[in-house]
N, CA, C and O atoms as CSV, one atom per row, in Angstrom:
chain,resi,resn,atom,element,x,y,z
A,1,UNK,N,N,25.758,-47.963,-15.824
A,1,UNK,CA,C,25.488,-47.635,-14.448
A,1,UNK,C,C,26.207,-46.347,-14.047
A,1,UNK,O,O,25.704,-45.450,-13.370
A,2,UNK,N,N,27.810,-46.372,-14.694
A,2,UNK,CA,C,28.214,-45.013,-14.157
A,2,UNK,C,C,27.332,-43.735,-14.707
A,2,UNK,O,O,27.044,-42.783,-13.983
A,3,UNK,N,N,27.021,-43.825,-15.811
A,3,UNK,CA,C,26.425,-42.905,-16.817
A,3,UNK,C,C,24.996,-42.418,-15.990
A,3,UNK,O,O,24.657,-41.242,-15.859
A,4,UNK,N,N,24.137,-43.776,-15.391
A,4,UNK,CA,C,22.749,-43.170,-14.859
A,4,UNK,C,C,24.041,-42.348,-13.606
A,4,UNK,O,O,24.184,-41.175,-13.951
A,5,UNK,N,N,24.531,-42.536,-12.907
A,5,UNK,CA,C,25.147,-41.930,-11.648
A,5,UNK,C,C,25.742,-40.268,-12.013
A,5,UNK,O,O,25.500,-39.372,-11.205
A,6,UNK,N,N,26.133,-40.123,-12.651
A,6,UNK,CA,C,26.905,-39.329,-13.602
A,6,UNK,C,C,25.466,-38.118,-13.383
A,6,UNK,O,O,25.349,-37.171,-12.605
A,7,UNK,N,N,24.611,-38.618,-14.347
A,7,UNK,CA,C,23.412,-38.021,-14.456
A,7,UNK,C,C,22.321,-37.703,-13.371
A,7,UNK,O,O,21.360,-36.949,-13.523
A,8,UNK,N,N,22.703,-38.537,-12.061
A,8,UNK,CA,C,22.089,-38.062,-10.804
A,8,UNK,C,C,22.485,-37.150,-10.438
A,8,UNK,O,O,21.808,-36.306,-9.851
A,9,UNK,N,N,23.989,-37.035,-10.735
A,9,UNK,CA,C,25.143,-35.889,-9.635
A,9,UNK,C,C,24.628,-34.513,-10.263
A,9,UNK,O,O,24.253,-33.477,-9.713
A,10,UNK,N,N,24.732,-34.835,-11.488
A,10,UNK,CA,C,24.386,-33.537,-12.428
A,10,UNK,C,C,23.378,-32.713,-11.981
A,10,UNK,O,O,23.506,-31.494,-11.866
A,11,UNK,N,N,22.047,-33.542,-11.637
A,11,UNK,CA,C,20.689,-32.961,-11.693
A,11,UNK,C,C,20.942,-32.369,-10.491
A,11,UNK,O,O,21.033,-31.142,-10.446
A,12,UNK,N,N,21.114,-33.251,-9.190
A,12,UNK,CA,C,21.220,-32.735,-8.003
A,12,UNK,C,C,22.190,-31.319,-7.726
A,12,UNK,O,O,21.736,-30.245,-7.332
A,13,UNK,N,N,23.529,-31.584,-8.010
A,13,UNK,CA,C,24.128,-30.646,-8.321
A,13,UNK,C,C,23.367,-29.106,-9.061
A,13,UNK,O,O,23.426,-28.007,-8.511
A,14,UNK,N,N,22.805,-29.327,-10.157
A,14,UNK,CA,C,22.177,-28.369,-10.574
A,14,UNK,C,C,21.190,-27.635,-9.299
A,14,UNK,O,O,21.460,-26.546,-8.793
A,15,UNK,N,N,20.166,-28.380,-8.972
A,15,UNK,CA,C,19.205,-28.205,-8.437
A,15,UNK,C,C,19.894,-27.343,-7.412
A,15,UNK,O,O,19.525,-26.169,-7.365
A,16,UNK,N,N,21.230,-27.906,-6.235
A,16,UNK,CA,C,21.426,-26.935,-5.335
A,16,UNK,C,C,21.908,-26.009,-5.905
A,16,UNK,O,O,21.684,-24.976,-5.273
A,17,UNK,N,N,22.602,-25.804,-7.009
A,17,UNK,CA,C,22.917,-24.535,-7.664
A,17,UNK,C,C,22.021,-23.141,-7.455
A,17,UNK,O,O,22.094,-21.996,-7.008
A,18,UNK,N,N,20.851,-24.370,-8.306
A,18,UNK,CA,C,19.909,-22.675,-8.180
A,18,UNK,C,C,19.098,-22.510,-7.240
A,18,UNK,O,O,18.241,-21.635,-7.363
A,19,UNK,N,N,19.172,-23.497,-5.777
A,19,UNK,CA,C,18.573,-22.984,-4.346
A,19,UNK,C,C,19.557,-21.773,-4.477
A,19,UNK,O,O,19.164,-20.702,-4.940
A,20,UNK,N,N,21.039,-21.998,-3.995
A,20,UNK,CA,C,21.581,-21.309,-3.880
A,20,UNK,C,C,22.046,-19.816,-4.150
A,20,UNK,O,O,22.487,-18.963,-3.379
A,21,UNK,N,N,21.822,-19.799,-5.362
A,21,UNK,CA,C,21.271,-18.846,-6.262
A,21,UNK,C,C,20.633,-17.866,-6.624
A,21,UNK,O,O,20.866,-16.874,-7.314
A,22,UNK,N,N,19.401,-18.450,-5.813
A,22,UNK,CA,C,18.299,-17.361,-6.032
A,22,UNK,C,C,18.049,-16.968,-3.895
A,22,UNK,O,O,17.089,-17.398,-3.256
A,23,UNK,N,N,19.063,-16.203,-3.358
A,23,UNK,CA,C,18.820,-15.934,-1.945
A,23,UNK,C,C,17.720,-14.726,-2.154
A,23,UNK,O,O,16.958,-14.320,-1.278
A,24,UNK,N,N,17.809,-14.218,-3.573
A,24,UNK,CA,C,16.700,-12.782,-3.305
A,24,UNK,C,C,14.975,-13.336,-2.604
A,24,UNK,O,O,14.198,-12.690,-1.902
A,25,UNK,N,N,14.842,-14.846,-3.184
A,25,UNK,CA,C,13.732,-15.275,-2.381
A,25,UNK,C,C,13.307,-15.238,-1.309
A,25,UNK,O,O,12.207,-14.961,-0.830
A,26,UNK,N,N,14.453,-15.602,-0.839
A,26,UNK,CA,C,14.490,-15.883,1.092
A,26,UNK,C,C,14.743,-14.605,1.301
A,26,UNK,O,O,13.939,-14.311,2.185
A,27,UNK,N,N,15.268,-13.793,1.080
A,27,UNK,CA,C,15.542,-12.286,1.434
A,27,UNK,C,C,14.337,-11.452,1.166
A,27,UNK,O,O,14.303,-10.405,1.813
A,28,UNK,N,N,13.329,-11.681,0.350
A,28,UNK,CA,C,12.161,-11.026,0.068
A,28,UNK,C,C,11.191,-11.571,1.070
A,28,UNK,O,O,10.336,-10.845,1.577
A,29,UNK,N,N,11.316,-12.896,1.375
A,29,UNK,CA,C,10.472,-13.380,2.318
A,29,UNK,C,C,10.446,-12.553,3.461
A,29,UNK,O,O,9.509,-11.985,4.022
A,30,UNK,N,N,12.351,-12.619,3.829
A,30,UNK,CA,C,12.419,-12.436,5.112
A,30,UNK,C,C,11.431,-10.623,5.432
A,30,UNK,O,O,10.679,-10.223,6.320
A,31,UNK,N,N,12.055,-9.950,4.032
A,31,UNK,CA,C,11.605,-8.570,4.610
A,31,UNK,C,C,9.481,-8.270,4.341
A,31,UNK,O,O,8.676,-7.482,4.838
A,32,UNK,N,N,9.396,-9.231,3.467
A,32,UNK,CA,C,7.696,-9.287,3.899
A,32,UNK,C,C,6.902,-9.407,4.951
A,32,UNK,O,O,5.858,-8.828,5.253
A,33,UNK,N,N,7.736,-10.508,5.646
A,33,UNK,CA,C,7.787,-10.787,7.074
A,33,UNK,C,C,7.621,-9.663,8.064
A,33,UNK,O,O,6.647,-9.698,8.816
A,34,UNK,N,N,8.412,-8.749,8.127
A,34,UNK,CA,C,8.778,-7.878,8.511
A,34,UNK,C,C,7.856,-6.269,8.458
A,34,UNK,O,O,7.957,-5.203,9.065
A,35,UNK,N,N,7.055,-6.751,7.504
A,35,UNK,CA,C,5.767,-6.375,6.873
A,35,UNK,C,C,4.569,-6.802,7.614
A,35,UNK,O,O,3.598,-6.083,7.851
A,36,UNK,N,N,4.691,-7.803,7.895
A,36,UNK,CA,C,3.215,-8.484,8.663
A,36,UNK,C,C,2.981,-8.595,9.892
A,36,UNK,O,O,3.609,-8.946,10.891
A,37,UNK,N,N,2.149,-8.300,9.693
A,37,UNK,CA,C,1.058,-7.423,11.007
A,37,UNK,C,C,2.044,-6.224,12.102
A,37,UNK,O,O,2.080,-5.983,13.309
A,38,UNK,N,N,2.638,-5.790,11.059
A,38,UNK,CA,C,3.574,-4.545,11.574
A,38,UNK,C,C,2.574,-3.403,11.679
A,38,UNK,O,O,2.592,-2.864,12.786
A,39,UNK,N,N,1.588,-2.828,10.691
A,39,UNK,CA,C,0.796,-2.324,10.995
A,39,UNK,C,C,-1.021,-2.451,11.319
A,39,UNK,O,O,-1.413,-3.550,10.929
A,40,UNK,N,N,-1.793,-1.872,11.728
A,40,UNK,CA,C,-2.839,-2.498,12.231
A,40,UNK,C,C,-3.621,-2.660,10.803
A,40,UNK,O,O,-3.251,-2.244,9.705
A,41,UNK,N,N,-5.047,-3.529,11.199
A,41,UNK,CA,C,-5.882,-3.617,9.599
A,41,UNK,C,C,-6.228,-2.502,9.223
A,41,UNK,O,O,-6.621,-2.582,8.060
A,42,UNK,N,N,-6.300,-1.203,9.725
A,42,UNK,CA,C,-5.707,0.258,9.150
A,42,UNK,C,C,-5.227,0.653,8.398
A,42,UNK,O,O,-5.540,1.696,7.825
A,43,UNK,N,N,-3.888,-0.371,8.040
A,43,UNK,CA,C,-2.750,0.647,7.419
A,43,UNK,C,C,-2.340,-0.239,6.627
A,43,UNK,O,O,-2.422,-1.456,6.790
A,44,UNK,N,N,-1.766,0.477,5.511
A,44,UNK,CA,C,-0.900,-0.084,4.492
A,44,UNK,C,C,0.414,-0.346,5.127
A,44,UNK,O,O,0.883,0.393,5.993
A,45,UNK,N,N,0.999,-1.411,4.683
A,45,UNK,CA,C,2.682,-1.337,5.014
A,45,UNK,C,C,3.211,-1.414,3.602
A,45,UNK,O,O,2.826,-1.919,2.548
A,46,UNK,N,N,4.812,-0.325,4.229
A,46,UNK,CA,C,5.817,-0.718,2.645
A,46,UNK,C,C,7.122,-0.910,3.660
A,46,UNK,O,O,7.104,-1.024,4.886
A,47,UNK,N,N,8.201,-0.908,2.803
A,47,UNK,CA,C,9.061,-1.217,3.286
A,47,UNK,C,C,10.014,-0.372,2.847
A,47,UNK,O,O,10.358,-0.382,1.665
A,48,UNK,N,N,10.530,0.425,3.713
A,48,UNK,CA,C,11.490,1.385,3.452
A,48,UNK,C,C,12.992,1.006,3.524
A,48,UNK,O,O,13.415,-0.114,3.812
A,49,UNK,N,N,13.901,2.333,3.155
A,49,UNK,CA,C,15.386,1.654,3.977
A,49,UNK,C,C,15.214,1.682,5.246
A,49,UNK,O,O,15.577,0.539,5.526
A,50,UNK,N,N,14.912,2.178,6.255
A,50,UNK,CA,C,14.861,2.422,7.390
A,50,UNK,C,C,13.663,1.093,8.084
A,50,UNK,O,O,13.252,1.257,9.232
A,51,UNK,N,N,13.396,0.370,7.611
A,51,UNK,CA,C,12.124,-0.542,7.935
A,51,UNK,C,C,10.967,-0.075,7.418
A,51,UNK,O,O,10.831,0.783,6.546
A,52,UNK,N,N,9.782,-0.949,8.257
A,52,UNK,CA,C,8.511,-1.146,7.850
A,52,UNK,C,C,8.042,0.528,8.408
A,52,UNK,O,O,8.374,1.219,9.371
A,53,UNK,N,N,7.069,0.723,7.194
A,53,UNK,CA,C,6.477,1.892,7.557
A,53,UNK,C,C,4.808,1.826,7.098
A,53,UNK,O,O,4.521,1.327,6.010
A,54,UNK,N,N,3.610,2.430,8.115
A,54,UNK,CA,C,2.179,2.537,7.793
A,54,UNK,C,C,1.951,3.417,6.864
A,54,UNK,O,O,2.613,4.444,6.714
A,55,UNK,N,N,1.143,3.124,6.284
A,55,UNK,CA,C,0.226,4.367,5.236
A,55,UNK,C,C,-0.910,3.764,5.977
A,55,UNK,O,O,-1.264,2.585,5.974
A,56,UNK,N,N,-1.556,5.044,6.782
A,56,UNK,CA,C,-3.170,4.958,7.567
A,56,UNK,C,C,-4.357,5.226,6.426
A,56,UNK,O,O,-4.081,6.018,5.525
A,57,UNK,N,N,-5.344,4.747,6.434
A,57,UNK,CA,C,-6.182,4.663,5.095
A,57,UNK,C,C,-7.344,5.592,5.923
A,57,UNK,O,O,-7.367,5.426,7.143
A,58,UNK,N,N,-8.024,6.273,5.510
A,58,UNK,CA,C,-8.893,7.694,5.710
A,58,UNK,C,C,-9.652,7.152,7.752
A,58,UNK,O,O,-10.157,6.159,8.275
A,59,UNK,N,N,-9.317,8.348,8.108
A,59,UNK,CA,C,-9.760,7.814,9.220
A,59,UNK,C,C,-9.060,7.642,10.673
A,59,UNK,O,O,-9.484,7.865,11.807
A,60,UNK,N,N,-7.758,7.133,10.165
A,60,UNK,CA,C,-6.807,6.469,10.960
A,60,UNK,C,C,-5.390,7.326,10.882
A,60,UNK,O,O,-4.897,7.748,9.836
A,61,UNK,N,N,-4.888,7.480,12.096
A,61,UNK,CA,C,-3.490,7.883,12.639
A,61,UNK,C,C,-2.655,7.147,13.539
A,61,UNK,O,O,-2.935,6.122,14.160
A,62,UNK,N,N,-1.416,7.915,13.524
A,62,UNK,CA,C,-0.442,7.089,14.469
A,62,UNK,C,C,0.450,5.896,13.952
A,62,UNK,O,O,0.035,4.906,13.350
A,63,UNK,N,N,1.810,6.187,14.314
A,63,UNK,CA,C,2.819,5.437,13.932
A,63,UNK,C,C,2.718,4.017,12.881
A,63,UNK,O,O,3.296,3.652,11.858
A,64,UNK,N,N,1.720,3.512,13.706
A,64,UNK,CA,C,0.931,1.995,13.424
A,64,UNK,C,C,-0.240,1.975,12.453
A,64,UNK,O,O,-0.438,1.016,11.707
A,65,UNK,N,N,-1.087,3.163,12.484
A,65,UNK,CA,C,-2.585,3.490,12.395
A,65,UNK,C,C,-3.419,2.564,13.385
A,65,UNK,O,O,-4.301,1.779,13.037
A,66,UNK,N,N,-3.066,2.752,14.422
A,66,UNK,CA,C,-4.167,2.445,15.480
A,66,UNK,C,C,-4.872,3.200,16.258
A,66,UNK,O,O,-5.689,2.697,17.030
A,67,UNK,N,N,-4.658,4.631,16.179
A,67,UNK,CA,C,-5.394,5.850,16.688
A,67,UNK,C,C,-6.392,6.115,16.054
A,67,UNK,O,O,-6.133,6.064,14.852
A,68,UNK,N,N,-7.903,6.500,16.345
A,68,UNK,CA,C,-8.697,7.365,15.349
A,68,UNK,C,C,-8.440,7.909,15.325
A,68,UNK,O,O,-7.908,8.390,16.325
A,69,UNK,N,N,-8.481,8.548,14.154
A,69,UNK,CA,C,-8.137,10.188,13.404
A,69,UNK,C,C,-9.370,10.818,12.989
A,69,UNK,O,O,-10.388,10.130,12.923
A,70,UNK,N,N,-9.393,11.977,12.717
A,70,UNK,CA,C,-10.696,12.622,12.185
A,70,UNK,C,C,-10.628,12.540,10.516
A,70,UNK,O,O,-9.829,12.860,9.636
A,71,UNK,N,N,-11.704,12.032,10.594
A,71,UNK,CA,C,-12.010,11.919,8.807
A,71,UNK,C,C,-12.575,13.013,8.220
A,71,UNK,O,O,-13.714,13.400,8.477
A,72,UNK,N,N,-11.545,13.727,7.143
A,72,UNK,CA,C,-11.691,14.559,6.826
A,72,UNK,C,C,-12.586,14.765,5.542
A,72,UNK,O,O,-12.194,14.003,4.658
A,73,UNK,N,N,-13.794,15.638,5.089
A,73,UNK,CA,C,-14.377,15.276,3.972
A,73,UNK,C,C,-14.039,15.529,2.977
A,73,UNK,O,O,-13.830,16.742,2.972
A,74,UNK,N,N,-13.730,14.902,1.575
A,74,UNK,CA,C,-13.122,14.996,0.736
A,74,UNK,C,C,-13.020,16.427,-0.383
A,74,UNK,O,O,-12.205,16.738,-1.251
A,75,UNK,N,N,-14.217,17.043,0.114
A,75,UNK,CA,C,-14.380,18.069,-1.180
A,75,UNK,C,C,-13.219,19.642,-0.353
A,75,UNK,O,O,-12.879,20.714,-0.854
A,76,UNK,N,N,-12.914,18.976,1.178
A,76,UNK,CA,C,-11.895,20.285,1.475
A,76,UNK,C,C,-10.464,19.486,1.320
A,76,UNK,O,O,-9.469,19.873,1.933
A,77,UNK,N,N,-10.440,18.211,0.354
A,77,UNK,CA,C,-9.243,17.799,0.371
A,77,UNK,C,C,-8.953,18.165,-1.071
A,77,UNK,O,O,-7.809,17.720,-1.163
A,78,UNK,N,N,-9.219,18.652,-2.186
A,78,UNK,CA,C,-8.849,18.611,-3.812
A,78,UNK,C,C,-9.068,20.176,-3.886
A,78,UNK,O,O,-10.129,20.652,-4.290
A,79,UNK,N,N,-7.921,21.002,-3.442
A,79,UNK,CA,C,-7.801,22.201,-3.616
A,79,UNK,C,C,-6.765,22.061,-4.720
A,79,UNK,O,O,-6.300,20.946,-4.955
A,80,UNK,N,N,-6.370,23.142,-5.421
A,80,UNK,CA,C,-5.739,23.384,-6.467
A,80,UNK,C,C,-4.098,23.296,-5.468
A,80,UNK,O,O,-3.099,22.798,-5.988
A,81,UNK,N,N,-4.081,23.688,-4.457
A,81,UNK,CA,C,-2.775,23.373,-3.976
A,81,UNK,C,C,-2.452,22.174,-3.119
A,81,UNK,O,O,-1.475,22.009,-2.388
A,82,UNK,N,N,-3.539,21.314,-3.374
A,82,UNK,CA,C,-3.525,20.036,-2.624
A,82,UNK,C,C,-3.085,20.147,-1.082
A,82,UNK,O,O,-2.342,19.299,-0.588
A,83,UNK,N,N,-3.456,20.960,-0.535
A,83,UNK,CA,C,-3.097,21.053,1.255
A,83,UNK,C,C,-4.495,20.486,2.040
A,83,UNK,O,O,-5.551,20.082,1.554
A,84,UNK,N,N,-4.282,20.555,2.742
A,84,UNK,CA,C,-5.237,19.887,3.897
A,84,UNK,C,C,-5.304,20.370,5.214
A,84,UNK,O,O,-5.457,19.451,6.018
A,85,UNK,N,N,-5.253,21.326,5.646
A,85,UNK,CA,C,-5.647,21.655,6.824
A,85,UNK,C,C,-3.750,22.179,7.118
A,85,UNK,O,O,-2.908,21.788,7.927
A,86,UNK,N,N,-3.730,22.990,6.243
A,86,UNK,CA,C,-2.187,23.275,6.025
A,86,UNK,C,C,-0.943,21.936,6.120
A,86,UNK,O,O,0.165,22.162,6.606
A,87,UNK,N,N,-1.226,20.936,5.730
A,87,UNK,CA,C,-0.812,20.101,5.848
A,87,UNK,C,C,-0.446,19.338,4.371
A,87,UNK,O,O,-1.471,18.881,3.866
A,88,UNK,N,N,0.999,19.053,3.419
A,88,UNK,CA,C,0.859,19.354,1.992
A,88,UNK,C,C,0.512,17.998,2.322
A,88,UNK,O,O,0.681,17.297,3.319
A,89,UNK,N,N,-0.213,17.771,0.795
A,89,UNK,CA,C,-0.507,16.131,0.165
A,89,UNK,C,C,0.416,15.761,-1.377
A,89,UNK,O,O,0.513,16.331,-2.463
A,90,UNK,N,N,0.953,14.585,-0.820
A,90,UNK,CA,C,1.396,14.232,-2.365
A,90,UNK,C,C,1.154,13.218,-2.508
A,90,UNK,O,O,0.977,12.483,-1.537
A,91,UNK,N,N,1.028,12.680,-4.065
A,91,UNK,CA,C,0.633,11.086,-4.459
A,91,UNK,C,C,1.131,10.449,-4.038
A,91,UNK,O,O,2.359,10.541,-4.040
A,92,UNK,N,N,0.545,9.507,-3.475
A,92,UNK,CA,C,0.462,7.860,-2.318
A,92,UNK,C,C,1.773,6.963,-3.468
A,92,UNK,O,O,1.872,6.781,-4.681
A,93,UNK,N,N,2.408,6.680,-2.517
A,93,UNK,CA,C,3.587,5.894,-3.514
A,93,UNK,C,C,2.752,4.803,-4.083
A,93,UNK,O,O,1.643,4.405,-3.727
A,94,UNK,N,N,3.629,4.355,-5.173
A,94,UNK,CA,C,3.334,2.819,-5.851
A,94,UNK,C,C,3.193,1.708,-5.441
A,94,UNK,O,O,2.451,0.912,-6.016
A,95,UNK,N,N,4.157,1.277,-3.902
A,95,UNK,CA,C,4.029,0.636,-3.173
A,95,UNK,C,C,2.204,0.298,-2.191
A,95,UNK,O,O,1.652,-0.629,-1.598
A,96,UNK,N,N,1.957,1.551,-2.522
A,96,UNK,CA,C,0.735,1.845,-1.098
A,96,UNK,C,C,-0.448,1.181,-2.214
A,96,UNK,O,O,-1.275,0.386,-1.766
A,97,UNK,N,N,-0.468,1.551,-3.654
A,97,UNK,CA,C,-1.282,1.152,-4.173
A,97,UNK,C,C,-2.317,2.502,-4.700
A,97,UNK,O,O,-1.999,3.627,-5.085
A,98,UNK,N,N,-3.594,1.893,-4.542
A,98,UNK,CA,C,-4.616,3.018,-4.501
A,98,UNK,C,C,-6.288,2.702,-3.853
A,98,UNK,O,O,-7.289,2.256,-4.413
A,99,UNK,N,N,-6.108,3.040,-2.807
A,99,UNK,CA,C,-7.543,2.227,-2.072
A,99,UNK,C,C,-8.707,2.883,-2.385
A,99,UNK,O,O,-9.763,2.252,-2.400
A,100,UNK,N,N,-8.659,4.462,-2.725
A,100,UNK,CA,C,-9.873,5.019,-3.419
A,100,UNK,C,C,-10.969,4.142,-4.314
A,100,UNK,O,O,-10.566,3.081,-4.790
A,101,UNK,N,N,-11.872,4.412,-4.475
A,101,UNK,CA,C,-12.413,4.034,-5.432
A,101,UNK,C,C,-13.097,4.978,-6.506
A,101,UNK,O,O,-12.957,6.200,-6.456
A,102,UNK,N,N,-13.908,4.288,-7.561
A,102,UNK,CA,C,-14.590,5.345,-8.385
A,102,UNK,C,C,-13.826,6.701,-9.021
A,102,UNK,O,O,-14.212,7.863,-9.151
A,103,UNK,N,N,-12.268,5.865,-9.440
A,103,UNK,CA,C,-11.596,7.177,-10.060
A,103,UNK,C,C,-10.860,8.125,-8.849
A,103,UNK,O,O,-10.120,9.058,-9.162
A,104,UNK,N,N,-11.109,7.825,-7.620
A,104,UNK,CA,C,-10.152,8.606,-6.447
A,104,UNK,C,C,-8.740,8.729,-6.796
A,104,UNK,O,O,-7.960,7.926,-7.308
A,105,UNK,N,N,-8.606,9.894,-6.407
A,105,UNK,CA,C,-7.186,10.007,-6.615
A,105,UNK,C,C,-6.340,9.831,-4.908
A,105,UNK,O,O,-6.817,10.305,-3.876
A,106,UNK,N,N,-4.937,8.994,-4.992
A,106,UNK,CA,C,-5.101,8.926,-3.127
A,106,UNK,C,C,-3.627,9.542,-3.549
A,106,UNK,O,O,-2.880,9.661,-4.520
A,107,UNK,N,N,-3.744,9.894,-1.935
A,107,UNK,CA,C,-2.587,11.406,-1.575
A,107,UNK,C,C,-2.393,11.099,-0.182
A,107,UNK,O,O,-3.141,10.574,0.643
A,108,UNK,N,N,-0.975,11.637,-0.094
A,108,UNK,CA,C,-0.980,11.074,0.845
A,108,UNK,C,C,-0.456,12.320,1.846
A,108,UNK,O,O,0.337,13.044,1.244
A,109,UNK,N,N,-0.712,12.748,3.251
A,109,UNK,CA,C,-0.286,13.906,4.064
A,109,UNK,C,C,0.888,13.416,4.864
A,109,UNK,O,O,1.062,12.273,5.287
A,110,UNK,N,N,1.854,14.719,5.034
A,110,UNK,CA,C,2.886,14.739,5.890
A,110,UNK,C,C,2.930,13.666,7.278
A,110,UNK,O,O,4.026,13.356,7.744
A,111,UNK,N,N,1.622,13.125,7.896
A,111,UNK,CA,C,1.410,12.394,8.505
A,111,UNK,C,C,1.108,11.066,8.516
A,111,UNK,O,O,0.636,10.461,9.479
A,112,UNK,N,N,1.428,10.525,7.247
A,112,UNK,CA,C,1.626,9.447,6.756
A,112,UNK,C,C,0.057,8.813,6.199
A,112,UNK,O,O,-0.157,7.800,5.532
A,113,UNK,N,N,-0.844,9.755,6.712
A,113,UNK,CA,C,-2.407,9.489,6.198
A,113,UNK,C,C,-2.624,9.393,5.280
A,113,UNK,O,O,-2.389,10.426,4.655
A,114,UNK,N,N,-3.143,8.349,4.509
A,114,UNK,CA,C,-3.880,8.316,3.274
A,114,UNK,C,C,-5.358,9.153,3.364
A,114,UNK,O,O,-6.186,9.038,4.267
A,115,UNK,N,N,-5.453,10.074,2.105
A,115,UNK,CA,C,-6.565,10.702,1.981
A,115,UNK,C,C,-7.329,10.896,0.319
A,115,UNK,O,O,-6.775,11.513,-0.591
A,116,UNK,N,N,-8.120,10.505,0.251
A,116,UNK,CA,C,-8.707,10.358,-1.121
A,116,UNK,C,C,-9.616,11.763,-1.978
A,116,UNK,O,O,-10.791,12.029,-1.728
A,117,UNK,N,N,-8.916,12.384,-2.809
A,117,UNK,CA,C,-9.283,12.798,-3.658
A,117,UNK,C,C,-10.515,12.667,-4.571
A,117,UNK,O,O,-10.282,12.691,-5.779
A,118,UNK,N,N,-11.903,12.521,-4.133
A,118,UNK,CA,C,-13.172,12.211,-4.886
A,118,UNK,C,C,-13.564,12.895,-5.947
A,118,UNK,O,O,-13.691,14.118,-5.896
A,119,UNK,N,N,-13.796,12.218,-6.998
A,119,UNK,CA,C,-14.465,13.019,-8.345
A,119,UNK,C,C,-15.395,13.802,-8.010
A,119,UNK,O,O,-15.638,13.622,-6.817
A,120,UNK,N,N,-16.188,14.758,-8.553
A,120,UNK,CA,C,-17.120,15.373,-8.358
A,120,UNK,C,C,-18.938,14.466,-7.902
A,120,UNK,O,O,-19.831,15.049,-7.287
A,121,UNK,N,N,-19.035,12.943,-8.439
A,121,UNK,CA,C,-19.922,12.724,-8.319
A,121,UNK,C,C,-19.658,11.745,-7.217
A,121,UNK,O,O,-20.420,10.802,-6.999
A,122,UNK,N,N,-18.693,11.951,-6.602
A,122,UNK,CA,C,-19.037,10.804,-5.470
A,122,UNK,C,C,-18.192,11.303,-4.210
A,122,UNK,O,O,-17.106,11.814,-4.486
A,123,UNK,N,N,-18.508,11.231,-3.015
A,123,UNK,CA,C,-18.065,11.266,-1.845
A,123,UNK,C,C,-17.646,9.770,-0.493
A,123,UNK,O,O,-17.512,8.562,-0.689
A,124,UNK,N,N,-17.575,10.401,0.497
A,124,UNK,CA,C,-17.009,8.709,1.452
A,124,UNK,C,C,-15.474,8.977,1.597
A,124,UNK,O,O,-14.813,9.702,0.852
A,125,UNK,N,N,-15.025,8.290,2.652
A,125,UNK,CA,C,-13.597,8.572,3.175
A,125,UNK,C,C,-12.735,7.528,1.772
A,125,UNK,O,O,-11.504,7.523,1.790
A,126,UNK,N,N,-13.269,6.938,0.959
A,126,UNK,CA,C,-12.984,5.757,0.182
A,126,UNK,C,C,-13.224,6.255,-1.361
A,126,UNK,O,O,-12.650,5.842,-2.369
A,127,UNK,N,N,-14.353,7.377,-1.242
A,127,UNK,CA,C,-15.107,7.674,-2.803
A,127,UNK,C,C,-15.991,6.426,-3.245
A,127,UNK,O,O,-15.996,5.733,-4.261
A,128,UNK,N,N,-16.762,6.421,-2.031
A,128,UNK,CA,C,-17.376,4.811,-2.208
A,128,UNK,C,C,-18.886,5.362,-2.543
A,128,UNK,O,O,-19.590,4.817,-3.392
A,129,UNK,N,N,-19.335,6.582,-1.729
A,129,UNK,CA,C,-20.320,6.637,-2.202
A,129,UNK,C,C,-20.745,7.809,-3.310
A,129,UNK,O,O,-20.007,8.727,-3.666
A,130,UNK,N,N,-22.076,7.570,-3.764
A,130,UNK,CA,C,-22.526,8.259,-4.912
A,130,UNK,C,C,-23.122,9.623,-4.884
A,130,UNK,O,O,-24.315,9.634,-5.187
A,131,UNK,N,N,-22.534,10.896,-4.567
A,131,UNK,CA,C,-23.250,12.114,-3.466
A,131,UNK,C,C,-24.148,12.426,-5.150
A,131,UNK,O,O,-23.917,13.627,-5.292
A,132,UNK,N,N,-24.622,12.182,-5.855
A,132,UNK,CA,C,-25.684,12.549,-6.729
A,132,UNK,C,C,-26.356,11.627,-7.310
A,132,UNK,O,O,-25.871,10.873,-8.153
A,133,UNK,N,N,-27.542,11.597,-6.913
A,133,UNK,CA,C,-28.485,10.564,-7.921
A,133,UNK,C,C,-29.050,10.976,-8.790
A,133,UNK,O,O,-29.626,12.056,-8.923
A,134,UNK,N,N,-28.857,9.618,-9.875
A,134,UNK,CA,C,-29.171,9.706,-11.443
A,134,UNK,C,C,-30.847,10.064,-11.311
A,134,UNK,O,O,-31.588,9.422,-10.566
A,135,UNK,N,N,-31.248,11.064,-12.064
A,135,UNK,CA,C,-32.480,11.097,-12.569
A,135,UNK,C,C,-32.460,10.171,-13.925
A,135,UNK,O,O,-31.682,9.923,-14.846
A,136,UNK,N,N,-34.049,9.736,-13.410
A,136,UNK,CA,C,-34.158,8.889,-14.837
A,136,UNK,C,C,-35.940,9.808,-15.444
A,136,UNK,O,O,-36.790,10.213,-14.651
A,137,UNK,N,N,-36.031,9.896,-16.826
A,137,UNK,CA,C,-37.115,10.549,-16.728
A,137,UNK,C,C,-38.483,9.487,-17.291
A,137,UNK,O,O,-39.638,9.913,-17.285
């Protein structure tokens, strides 16, 4: 009997061990949290040192991305010096992801805008659509 008891304390014991243990859980929670619905269905959120911050996805501006913005068309966005309306672009962090499609490359402007880089055969604020159709003969 002591032995099953012995072997309760143990398990339990263990078990709060590694609640205890692992706070990066609850601490990841907490700052996901902190993440949600911080910005509008607009925008990407990441999480900086400074807090939650938007990445606006083509289209969209403002702190939040709840402003329209003017959507800019992609073939004056893939200049050899990657600017935008004098405005530099650099690659969209790791965090933001990549919402382009069809091979887009996403970039991101001084204004926190996401803007997509389209291959040659496709256009759309996204690179969603197909600006050349296939001949078939």
């Amino acid at each position: 009997m002591l032995r099953y008891f012995c072997l309760n304390i143990f398990f339990l014991l263990t078990i709060v061990s590694l609640i205890n243990a692992s706070p990066t859980s609850d601490e990841s929670t907490l700052e996901e949290r902190k993440c949600r619905n911080y910005c509008a269905t607009n925008g990407i959120c990441t999480l900086t040192e400074s807090g939650p911050m938007c990445y606006c996805l083509p289209g969209w501006k403002g702190t939040r991305c709840s402003d329209v913005g003017k959507s800019v068309p992609n073939q004056e966005i893939y200049s050899e010096e990657r600017s935008l309306n004098s405005r530099a672009l650099v690659a969209c962090p790791a965090a933001v992801g990549n919402p382009c499609e069809n091979g887009g490359t996403c970039l991101v402007s001084n204004g926190n805008e996401l803007v997509c880089g389209c291959p040659e055969d496709y256009t759309g604020d996204l690179c969603e659509i197909q600006s050349r159709m296939l001949l078939r003969p």
